[in-house]
N, C-alpha and C positions, 0 to 999 in steps of 0.2 A: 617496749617500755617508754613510757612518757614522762618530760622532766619540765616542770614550769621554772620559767624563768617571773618572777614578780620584776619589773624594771623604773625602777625610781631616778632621779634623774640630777639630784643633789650632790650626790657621792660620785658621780661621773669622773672620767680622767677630764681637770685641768677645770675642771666648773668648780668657781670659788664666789663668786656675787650673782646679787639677787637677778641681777638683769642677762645671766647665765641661763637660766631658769623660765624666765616668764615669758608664754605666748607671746607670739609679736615683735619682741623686742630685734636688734640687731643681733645681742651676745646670744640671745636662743638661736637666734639663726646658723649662726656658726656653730655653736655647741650639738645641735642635733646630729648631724654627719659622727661629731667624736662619739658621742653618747650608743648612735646606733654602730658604730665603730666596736666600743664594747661589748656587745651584743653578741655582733658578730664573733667576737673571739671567744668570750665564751660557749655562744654554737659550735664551735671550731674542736674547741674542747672536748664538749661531749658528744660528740658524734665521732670523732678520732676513734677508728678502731669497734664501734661500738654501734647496734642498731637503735639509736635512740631519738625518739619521736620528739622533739623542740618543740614546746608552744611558750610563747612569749604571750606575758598582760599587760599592756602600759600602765602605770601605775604614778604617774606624774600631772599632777594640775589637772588639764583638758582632757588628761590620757590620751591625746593626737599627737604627738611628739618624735617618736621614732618615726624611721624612713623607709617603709615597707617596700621603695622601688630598688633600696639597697642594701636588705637585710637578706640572710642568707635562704637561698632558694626553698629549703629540706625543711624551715619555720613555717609556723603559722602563727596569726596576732593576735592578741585580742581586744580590738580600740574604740577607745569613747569610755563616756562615763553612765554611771547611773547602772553598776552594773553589780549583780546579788551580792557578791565577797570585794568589791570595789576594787582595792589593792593585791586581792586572794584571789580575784576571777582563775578558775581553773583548778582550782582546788580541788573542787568536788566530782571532777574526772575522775571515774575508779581505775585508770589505770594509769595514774599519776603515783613515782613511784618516791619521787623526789622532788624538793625547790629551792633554787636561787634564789637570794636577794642580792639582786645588781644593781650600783648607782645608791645604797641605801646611806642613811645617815643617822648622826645621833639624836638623843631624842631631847625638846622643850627643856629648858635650865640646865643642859648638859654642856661641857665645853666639844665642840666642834666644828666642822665648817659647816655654816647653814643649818647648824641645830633647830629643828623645831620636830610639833608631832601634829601632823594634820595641816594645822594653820601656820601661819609663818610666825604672831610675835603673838598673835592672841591666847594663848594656852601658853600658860610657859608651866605647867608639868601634869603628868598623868601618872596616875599609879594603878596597877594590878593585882588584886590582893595585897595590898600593901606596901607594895615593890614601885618603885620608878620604873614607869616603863617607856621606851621608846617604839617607832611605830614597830619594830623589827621583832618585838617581845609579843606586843600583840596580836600579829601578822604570825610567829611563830606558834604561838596559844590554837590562833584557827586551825593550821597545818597540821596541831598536833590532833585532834578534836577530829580530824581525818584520815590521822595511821601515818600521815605525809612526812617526813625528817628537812630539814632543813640542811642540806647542804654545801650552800656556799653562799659567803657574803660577801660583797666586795664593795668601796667608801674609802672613806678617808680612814687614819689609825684608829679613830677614837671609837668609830664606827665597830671595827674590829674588836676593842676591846671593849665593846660594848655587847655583841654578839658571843662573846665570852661565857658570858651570864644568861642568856636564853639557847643555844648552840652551841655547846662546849666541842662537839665532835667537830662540826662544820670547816670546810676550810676558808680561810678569812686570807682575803688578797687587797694588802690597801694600795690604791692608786696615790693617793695624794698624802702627805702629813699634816694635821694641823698646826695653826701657828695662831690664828685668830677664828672669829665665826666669820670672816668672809677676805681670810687669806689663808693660803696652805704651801707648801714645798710639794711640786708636781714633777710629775716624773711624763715624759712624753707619751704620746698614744703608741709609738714604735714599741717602747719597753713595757706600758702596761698592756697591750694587746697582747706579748708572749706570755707575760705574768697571770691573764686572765686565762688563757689559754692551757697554760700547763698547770695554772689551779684547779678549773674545769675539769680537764684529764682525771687528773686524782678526784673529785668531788664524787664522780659518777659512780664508786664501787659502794660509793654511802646509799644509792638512791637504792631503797628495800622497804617498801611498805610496812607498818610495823602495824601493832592493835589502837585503834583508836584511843584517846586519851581523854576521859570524862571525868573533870575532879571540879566540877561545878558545886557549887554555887560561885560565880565570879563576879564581885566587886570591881568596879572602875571608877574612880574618882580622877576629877577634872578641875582645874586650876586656871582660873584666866586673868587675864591684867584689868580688867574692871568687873566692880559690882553687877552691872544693871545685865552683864548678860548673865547671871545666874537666874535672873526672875526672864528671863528669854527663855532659858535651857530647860525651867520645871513646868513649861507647858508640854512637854513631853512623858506620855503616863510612867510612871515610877523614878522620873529622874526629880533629886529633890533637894533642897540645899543642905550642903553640911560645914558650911563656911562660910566664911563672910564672900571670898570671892570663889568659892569652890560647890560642885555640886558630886552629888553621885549617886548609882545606881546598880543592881543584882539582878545579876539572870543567870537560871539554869545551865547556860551554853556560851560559850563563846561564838555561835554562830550569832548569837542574839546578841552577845555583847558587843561585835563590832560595828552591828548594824546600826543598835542604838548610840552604841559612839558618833558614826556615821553622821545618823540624825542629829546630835547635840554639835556638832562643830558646823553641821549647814546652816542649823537654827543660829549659832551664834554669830557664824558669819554675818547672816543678811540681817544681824541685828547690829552692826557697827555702821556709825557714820562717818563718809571718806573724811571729813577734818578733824571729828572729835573722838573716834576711834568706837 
């Protein structure tokens, strides 16, 4: 049996600002070891007792982040970007029987630490069918669309109670509490390492492939803090304005919905400029 791990890097133990997070920086420096730290403890988990195949997807920025000379042996990774389910890589394993979301967070206009969906301030909200959704709803949608169950989530509270609402079964392990979007009450990597560990434990009796879940047609609408990228975003076929600052778009599948998500938040990126946004 195979269990993906999705690895986001927001929701980490003890990553609470932006410079926690970004390639490069000093605080990513440091933060990678804790980040693959978690990791590890959740491998820890499910492999306890149990013959279970780990494949890890980075799922953060660059997707280069984790520290595969210190991740646990019995893993495999899946890194870089540009890759078919981006955040889902591995999904479409058919003997995937389950997935993690580790390190995840909450989503664009939600209170959290590091709340955003995709982009860091450009989007501040996304809905699915009608529903707010955060990247973990969407990311949940594909999984399902695959027979795949979600889990375990683990983040800050808010994260948790956010997973609530798309993973009601899943076990939810918060590392951190929120207090602000880039302050939390952390608990150390000693205590959340057992915490991920004996959450994992229990996670694994969920990982049971179920019937694929097709209740398509699925709506995505997209929200951003300026006008000018929605006339960015509708150069892409069917995606179209429905808002002053909002666009959106129907597909059959959520395999196609994520992708064209995907594409709307690349387009919108390389459509801001570093001073004027």
């Amino acid at each position: 049996m195979k269990i993906l791990i999705s690895a986001d890097m927001e929701g980490a133990t003890a990553v609470t600002h932006p410079g926690d997070v970004l390639p490069g920086t000093p605080g990513w420096e440091r933060m990678r070891p804790v980040f693959t730290g978690d990791v590890n403890a959740v491998l820890a988990g499910l492999r306890d007792g149990t013959a279970v195949v780990p494949l890890v997807n980075e799922a953060h920025w660059s997707m280069r982040n984790l520290l595969l000379e210190q991740l646990d042996a019995e893993a495999e990774m899946i890194t870089g970007r540009h890759k078919e389910l981006s955040m889902m890589e591995g999904v479409q394993d058919p003997e995937v029987a389950g997935v993690v979301f580790l390190g995840y967070h909450a989503g664009a206009g939600s209170e959290g630490v590091l709340a955003h969906t995709y982009l860091a301030n450009t989007v501040t909200s996304v809905w699915l069918n009608g529903v707010r959704a955060s990247e973990g709803r969407l990311n949940a949608a594909v999984a399902a669309e695959y027979g795949v169950p979600v889990i375990m989530v683990t983040g800050d509270d808010k994260t948790i109670e956010d997973a609530r609402g798309y993973a009601p079964d899943a076990v939810g392990v918060a590392v951190k509490h929120y207090v602000s979007r880039y302050t939390a009450r952390c608990l150390t990597p000693e205590t959340t390492a057992r915490l991920l560990r004996e959450g994992a434990k229990a996670a694994k009796a969920l990982a049971v492939r179920h019937e694929p879940v097709r209740q398509g047609p699925y709506r995505i609408e997209i929200e951003f803090d300026a006008e000018h990228l929605v006339g960015a975003a509708e150069v892409i076929p069917g995606v179209a304005r429905s808002g002053e600052r909002r666009v959106a778009f129907e597909t059959p599948t959520m395999y196609e919905a994520i992708r064209c998500f995907k594409a709307v938040t690349t387009i919108a990126s390389a459509a801001m400029e570093e001073q004027y946004g």
